[in-house]
C-alpha positions in Angstrom: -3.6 0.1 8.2 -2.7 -3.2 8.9 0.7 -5.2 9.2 2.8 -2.6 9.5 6.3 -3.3 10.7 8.9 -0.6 11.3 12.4 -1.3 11.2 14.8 1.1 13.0 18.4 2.2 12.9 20.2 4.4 14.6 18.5 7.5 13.2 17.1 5.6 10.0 14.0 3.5 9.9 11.7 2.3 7.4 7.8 0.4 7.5 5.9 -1.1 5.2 2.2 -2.5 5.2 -1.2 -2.8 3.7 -4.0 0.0 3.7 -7.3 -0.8 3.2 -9.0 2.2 1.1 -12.8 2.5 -0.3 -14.1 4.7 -2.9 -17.2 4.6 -4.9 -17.5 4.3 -8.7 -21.0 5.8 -9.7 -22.8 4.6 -6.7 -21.2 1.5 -6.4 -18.9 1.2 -3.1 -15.4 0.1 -3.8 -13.0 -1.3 -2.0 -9.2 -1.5 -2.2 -5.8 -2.3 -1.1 -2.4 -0.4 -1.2 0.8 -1.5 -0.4 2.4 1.6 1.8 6.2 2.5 2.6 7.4 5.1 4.8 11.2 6.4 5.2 12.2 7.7 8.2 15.0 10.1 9.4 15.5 11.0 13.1 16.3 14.9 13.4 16.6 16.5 17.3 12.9 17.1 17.2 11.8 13.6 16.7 11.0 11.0 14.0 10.3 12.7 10.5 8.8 11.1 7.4 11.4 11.9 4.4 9.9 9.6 2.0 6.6 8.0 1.2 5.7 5.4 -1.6 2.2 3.7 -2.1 1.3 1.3 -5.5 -1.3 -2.1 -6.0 -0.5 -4.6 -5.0 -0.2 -7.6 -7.9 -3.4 -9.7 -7.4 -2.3 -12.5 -5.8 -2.4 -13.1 -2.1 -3.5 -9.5 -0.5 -5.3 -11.1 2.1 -4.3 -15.0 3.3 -4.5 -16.6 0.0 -7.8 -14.6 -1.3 -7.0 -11.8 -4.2 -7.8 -8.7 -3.8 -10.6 -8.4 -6.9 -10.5 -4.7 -7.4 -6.5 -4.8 -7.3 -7.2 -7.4 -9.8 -9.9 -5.8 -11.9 -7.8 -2.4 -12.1 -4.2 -4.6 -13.0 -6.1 -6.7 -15.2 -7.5 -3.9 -17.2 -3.9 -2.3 -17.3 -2.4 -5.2 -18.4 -5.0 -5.9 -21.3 -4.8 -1.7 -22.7 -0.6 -2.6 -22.5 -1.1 -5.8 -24.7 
């Protein structure tokens, strides 16, 4: 996990941030990136996690100004089967 800002409220908060996953695809390591958010209530026994959301990023700009290329690959094969 990296980047990951939480904002608070009163008893609300919410973070969001990049995850770094891997996989393998036959034997082939593979490497990607998720863009993660978490909703947060708080309850009298602490911080809970009501609500979690992760998708790919778009291509561009995952990491400084480089793109992501399995984000890419998968988004670009998406978008082609959608045309």
């Amino acid at each position: 996990m990296r980047e990951f800002p939480v904002h608070t409220g009163d008893d609300i908060a919410f973070g969001t941030g990049l995850l770094d996953c891997g996989s393998t695809e036959g034997d082939r390591p593979v490497q990607y990136t998720l863009r993660l958010t978490l909703g947060l209530t708080k309850t009298p026994d602490g911080w809970r996690i009501v609500h979690e959301h992760s998708s790919e990023p778009t291509p561009f700009d995952v990491e400084g100004g480089r793109s992501n290329d399995a984000v890419g690959r998968a988004s670009g094969d998406r978008a082609a089967a959608l045309a």
